[in-house]
N, C-alpha and C positions, 0 to 999 in steps of 0.2 A: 806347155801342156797343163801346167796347173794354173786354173782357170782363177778368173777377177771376181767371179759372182761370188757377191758376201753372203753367207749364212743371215737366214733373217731371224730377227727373236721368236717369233711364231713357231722357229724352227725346232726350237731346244727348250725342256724346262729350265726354268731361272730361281733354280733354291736362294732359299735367306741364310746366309751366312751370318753367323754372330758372334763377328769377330772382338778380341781383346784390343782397344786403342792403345791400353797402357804397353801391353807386353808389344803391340808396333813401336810405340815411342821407344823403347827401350833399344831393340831390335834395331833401329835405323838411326838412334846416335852411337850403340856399337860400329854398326859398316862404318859410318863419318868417321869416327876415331881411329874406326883400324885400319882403315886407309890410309890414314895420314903421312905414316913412314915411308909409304909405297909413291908417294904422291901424288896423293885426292883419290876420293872417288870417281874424279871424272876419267883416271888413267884408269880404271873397271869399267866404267862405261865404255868408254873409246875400244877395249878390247871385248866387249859383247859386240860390237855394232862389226868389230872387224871380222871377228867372227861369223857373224850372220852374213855378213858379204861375200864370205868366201863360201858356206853354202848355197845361198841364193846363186852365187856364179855356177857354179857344179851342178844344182839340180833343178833352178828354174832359167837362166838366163840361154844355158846350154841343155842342149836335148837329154831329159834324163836317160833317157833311152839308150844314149851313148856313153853312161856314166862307166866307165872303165876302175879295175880293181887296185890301183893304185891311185887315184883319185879318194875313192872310198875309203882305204884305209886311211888317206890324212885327215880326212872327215873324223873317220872312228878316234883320233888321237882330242877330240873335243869333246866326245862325249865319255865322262868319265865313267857310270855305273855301266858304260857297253862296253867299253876297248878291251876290259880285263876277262869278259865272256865271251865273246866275239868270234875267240881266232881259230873255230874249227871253219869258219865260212870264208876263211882271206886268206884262200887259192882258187884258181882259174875256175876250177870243176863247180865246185860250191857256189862261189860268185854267180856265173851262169846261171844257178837257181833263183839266187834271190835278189839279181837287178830285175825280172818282171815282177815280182813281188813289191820293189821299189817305184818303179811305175807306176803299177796299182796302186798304192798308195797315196801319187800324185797327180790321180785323174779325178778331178774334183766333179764328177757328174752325181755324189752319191756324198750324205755326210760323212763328215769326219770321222764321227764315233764308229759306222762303220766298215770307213774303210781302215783304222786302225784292228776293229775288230778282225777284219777279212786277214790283214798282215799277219797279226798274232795264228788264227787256226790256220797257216801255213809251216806251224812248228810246235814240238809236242807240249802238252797245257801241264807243265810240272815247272817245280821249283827250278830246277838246270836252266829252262830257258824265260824265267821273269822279265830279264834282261829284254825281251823283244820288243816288249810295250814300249819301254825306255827309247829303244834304237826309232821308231815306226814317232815315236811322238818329238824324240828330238831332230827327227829328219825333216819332219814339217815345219817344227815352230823358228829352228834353225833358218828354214831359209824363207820363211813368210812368217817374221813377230806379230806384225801388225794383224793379221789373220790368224793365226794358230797361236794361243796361251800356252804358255809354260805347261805341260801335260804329265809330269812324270812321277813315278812315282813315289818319288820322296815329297812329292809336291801335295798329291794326297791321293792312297789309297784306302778306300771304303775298305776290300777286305779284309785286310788287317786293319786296321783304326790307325792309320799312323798317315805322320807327313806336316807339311806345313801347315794344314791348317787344322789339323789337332794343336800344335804347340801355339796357335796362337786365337786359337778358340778361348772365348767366354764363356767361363764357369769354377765355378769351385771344386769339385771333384769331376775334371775333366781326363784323369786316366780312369777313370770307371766309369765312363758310358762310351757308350754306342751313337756317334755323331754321323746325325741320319741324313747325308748327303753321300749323292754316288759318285761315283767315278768315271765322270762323262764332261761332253764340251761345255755343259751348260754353267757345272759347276767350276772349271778350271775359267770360264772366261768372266762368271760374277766372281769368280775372286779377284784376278786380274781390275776390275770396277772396280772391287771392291779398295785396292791397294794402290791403283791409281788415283782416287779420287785421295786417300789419304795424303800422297805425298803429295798431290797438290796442294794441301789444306795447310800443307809443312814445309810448302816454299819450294816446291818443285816442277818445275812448267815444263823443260825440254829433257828430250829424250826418256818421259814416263815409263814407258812400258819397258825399255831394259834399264832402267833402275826397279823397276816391280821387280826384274830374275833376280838382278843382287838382293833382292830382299828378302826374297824366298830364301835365296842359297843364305845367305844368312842369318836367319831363322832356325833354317835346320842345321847349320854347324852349329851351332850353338846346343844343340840336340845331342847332335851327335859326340861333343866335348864334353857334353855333362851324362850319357848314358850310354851311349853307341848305339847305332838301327844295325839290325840283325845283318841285313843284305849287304850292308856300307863297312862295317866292321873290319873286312881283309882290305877295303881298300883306306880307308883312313886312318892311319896312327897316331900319336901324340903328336897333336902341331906342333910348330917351332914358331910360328907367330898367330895371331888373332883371325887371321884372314883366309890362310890354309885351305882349313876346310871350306869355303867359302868360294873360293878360286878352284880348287878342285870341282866341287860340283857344278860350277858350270862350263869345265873343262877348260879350264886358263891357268892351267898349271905354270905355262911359260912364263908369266907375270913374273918380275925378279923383284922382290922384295927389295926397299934400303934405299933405293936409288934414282927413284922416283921416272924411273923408265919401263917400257913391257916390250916384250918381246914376244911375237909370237912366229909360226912358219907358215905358211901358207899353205893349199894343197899342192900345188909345183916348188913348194919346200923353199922359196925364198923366205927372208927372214923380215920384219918388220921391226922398228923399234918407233913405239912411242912416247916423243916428248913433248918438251916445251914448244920445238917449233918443229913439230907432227901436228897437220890438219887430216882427218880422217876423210879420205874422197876415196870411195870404193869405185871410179869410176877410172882414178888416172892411178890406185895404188892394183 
């Protein structure tokens, strides 16, 4: 159901970002380093990409239509700023509401921006349910990367002035202004340009675009470890290592620090571990 036709440029305004290289540089020999006990970055990558497999199985390869409430909730166990809001809609009654809603969502005759928008006024426009944006933009980019940018709100929300590309905005007194880009596809996908083109420039060619999420999600822990975001607050506490928050936010908690293995479960709750001799094939895993 969710269709192949790309969004064309004509389609979206393309604000200029004016991004910090130094605080990227910074930013992405942190991830390298703090990955290393874990081992490599590439055991983060290899658990984005499995991650995205197993929504893309769920909600595009099989009929989303048939996506059933135990399904969704394994789903819900990856997206961290939803699982912990979530759970007045994960039973039967509730569900029923909002798999057409999920649908909706994923009928691509209409852009992004609003059919994200449509999801969101299907639930009351207060602080209680912010969490929707979250859930409606990780359900797409989850299971179509290469089409749908990282969307969420820690990633950058206009109305409050926060997110990643506040902290990695150019300027001198950058918590005292007003960084004049909205919160729309146009801007989440020239960031996405924007950050792929960097880590190209710094010796990075395969699997671009889920190294951009680790960069983001690392970005903002690092935010969130030197002053906490208001929304993120109950759910992150004082790491135990450098990465934490970083693996929390892109919901890969399972990741077992030390050991240079990940683990994560699937939605039919089988268990995955990646190592040394773990080849990622979402086709035969």
């Amino acid at each position: 159901m969710f269709g192949k036709t790309a969004i064309q440029p004509h389609e979206f305004e393309r604000p200029v970002l004016d991004l910090s290289g130094d605080i990227l540089r910074a930013a992405l020999q942190m991830m390298v380093a703090g990955s290393e006990d874990h081992g490599g970055i590439e055991r983060y990558i290899d658990a984005v990409k499995l991650k995205s497999a197993m929504f893309r199985q769920a909600l595009v390869e099989n009929d989303v239509a048939d996506l059933d409430l135990e399904t969704f909730k394994g789903l819900c166990t990856f997206m961290a700023t939803v699982r912990r809001r979530i759970s007045e809609q994960l039973n039967e009654e509730a569900f029923s509401r909002l798999r057409p809603a999920i649908v909706d969502l994923f009928d691509d005759k209409e852009h992004i921006d609003v059919r994200i928008g449509r999801f969101c006024d299907r639930f009351p426009n207060d602080k209680k349910h912010r969490w929707v944006r979250d859930l409606a933009s990780e359900l797409l980019h989850n299971a179509e990367p290469e089409r749908v940018p990282l969307m969420n709100r820690w990633v950058w929300d206009a109305a409050s002035n926060t997110g990643v590309i506040r902290e990695i905005w150019h300027g001198d007194n950058v918590d005292h202004i007003k960084i004049p880009v909205p919160s729309d596809y146009g801007t989440y996908i020239m960031l996405r340009e924007e950050l792929s083109q960097f880590l190209s420039d710094n010796g990075f060619f395969r699997d671009v675009l889920f190294y951009v999420d680790v960069l983001c999600a690392q970005v903002y822990a690092q935010y969130i470890c030197e002053q906490g975001g208001s929304y993120l607050r109950a759910d992150f506490q004082a790491p135990e290592d450098p990465m934490q928050h970083t693996r929390r936010l892109l919901g890969l908690d399972g990741v077992q620090p030390g050991n240079g293995r990940t683990r994560l479960k699937s939605i039919d709750g089988e268990a995955f571990v990646l190592d040394d001799s773990y080849e990622l094939n979402p086709t035969e895993h």
